[in-house]
N, C-alpha and C positions, 0 to 999 in steps of 0.2 A: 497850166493845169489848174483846175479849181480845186478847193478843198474835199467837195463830193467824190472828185476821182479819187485826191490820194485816200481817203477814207475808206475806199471801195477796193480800192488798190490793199493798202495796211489791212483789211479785215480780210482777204483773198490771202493776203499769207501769214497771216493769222490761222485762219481754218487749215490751208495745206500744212505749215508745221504743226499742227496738230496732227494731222493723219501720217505726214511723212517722218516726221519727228523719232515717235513711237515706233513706226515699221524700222527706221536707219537704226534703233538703237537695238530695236530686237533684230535686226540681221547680224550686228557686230557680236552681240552677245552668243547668236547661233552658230557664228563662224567660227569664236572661242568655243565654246562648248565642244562643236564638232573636229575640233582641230585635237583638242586635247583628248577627245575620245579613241581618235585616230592613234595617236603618238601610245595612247593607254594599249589599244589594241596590239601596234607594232611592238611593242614592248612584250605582250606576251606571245605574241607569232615568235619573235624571236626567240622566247624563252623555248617553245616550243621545239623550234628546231633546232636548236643550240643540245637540249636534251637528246632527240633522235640522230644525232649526229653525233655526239658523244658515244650513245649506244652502238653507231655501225660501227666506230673506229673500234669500238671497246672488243666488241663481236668480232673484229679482223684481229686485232692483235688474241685474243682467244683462240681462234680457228688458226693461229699464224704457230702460237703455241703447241695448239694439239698435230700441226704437219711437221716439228721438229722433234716432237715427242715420237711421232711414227717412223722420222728416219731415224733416229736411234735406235729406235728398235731392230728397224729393219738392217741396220749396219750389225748390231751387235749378233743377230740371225747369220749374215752373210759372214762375218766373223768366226762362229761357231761353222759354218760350212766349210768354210776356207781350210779352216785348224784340222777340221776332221779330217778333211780331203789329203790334207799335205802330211797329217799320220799316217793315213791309213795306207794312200798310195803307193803302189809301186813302180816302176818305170814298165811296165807291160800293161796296164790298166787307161780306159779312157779316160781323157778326164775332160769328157762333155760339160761336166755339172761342172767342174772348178773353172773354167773357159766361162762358163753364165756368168758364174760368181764376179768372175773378176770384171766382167764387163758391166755388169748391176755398180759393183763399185767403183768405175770409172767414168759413169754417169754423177754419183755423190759429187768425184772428183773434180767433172770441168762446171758442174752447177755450184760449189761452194763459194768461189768470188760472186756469185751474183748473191748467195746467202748473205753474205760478209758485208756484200756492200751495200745491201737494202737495210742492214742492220744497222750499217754506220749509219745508212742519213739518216734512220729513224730516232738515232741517238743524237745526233748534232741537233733535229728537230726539237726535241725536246730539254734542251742543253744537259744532255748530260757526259759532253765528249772531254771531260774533264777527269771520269771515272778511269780506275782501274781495268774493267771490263770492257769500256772503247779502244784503250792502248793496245791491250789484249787481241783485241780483233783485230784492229791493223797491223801488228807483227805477225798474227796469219795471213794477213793480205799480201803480207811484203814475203812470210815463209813460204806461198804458195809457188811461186816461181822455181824455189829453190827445191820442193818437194817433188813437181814434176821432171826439175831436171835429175833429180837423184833415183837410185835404183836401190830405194831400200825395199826391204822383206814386205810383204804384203799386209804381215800383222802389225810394220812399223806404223804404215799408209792405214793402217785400220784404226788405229790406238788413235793415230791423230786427228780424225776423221772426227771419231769420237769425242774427244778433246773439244776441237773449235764446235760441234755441234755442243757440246756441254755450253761451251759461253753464249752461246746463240740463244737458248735457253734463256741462260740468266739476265741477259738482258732483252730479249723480248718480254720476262716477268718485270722487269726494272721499267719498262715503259708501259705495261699495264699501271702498274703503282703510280707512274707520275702522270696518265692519263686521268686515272681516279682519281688522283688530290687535286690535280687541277679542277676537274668534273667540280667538285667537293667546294673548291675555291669559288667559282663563280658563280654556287647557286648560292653559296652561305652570305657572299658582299648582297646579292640581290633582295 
């Protein structure tokens, strides 16, 4: 090879890193840029939906509160029906309506285990099965067997009713509060 080629040669890439040079460096710099723009974006998608998913759970245990609140109610309703019934009564009189009564409240009855036990995992979930209010629930889990095989009074079966729906209550409140501090927790680190 003569000196004209290498020359021609050396000045050919010369000129190409000139042009290619510039474009390789502006691509690396674009792929930085766009990389971290991305990761910036993911970062607030996530916040995003980290927020609205917060909100549904918040909204469930809410709604979860206010259908415990109504069978209470409606226990302590079927309560005062029962009571009346069994004053007022005689042994000649029907007792269509206390027949309802009682079967309204034997629905509370075989639906309660499922009460108790969506309540526990939702307490394990949030570790709080260490409380007073999870032990609570499980010695109804464990009285529940014992309450169907027993023939106590109707008002005993009412009182109790009342009772574990009371705890159901307080800790479905106990798991809004630790839903919200958590909530609380991971928008304050961000």
């Amino acid at each position: 090879m003569d000196i004209e080629n290498v020359k021609t040669i050396t000045n050919g890439i010369v000129e190409v890193s000139k042009i290619v040079g510039p474009a390789i460096i502006t691509a690396i710099v674009g792929y930085k840029v766009g990389k971290s723009q991305l990761e910036i974006k993911l970062r607030e998608l996530e916040k995003s939906h980290a927020y609205s998913a917060s909100e549904k759970l918040f909204e469930y245990y809410q709604n979860r509160e206010k259908e415990l609140d109504e069978s209470c109610k409606n226990i302590n309703k079927d309560m005062g029906i029962l009571l009346g019934i069994g004053i007022s009564s005689d042994l000649t009189t029907d007792n269509d309506l206390l027949n309802k009564a009682i079967k309204i409240y034997e629905i509370y009855e075989k639906t309660l285990p499922y009460q108790i036990k969506l309540t526990l995992r939702d307490l394990k979930k949030y570790s709080l099965q260490e409380t007073e209010e999870f032990r609570k629930l499980e010695s109804f889990l464990l009285d529940q067997k014992a309450l169907q095989d027993q023939k106590k009074s109707w008002s005993d079966k009412i009182f109790y009713l009342l009772e574990v729906y009371f705890y159901l209550q307080i800790c479905n409140k106990m798991i809004l509060e630790e839903i919200s501090t958590n909530y609380m927790k991971v928008f304050i680190k961000k």
